[in-house]
C-alpha positions in Angstrom: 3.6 13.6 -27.2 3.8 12.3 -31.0 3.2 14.4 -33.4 1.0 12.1 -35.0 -1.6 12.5 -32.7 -1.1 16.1 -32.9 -1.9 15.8 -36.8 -4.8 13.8 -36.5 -6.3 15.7 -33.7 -6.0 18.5 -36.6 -8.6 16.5 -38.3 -11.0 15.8 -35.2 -11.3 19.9 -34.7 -12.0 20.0 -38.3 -15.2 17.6 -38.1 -15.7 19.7 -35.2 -15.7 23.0 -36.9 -18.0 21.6 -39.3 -20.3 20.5 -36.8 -20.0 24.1 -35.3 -20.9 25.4 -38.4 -24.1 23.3 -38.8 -25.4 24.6 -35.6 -24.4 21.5 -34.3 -22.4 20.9 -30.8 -18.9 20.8 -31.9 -17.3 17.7 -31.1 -15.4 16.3 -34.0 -14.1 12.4 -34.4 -11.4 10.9 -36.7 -10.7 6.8 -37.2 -7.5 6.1 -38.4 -5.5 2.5 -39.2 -2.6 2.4 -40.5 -1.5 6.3 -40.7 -4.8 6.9 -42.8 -7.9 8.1 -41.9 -10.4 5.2 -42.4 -13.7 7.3 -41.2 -15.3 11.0 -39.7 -17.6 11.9 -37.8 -19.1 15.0 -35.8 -22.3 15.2 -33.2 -25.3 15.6 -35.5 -28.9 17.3 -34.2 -31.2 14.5 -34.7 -33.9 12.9 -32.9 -31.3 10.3 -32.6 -29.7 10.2 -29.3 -26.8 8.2 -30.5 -25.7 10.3 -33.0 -22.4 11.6 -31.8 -19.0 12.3 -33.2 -17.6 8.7 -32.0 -20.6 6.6 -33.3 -21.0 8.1 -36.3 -16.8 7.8 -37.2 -17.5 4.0 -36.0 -20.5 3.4 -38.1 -18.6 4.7 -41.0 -15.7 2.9 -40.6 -17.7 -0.8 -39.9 -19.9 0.1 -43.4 -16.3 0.7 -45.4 -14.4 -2.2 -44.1 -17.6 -4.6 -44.1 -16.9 -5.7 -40.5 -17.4 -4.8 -36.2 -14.0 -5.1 -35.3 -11.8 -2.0 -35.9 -8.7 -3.5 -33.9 -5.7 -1.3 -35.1 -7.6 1.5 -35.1 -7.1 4.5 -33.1 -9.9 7.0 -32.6 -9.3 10.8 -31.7 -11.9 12.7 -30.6 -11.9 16.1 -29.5 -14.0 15.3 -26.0 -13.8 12.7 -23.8 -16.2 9.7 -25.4 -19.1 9.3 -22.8 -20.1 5.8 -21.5 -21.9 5.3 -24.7 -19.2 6.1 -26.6 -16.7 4.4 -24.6 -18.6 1.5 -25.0 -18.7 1.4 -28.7 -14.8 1.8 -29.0 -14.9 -1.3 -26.6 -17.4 -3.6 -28.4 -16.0 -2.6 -31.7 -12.4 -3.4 -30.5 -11.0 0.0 -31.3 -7.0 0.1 -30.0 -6.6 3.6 -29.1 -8.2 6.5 -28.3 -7.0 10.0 -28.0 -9.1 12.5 -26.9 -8.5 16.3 -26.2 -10.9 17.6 -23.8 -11.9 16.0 -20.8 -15.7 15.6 -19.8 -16.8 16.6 -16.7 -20.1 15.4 -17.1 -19.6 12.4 -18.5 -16.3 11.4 -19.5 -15.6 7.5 -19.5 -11.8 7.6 -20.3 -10.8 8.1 -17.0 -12.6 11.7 -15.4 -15.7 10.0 -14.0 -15.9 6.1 -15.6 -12.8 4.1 -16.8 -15.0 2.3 -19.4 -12.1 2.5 -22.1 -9.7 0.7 -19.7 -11.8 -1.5 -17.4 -10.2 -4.8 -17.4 -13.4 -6.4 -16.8 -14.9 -5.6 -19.9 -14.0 -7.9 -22.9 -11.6 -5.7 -24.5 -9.2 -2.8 -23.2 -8.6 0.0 -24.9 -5.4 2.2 -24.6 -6.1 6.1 -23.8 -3.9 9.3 -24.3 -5.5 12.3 -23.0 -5.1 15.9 -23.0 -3.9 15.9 -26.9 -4.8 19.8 -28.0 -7.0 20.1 -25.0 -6.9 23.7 -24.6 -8.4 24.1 -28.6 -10.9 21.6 -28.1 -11.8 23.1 -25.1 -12.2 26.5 -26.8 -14.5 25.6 -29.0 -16.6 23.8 -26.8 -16.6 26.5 -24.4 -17.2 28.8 -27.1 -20.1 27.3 -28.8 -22.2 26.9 -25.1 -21.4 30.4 -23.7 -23.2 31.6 -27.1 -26.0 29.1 -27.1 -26.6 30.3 -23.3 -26.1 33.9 -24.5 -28.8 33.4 -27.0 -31.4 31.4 -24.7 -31.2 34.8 -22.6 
């Protein structure tokens, strides 16, 4: 374990947070090239299916840089990307991602797809899981055990 992805994982839960705060689901996304955080992102309620943490860091980071391909970059993201997700940090080229939680559901860094390192696909990306998985766990678990609670 680096304590670099330790740091920036820091800065994932704090998008997350925010998110939580907004009523949102809190997963919480970070791009960073060089050692500096390029773009943010959290899930955002919308009528926009797309709008999670990962895509909106990536759109962020395409609209600052003026260009798709984000190679050097390394994305941390408190929950496993989804196939979606996965297949942004592909198409965009992203280097790395580092992810906390793993997704039951959906997770396509390795618990149910292996979209981020699928040798078939036009671009492989490498993948460190597990970073602070126990706090991005908790807040996950957190925020649905009171949504439930309040659906009651």
């Amino acid at each position: 374990m680096t304590l670099d992805d330790d740091y920036f994982m820091h800065f994932a839960l704090n998008e997350a947070m925010n998110a939580l705060s907004r009523g949102d689901v809190p997963v919480g996304a970070v791009l960073v090239r060089g050692g500096e955080i390029l773009a943010s992102g959290s899930d955002a309620k919308s009528d926009d299916p797309t709008a999670h943490a990962e895509l909106n860091a990536i759109r962020t980071a395409c609209r600052k840089s003026g260009h798709w391909n984000l190679s050097g970059c390394t994305l941390y993201v408190t929950l496993e990307p989804c196939p979606m997700c996965a297949g942004a940090c592909v198409n965009s080229r992203v280097s790395r991602v580092v992810f906390g939680a793993r997704n039951s559901k959906s997770g396509a860094g390795g618990t149910l797809y292996n979209i981020l390192h699928d040798s078939r696909l036009n671009h492989v990306c490498e993948v460190r899981a597990g970073v602070m998985a126990q706090e991005c766990l908790n807040i996950l678990q957190g925020y649905f055990l009171r949504r439930r609670a309040a659906e009651r």
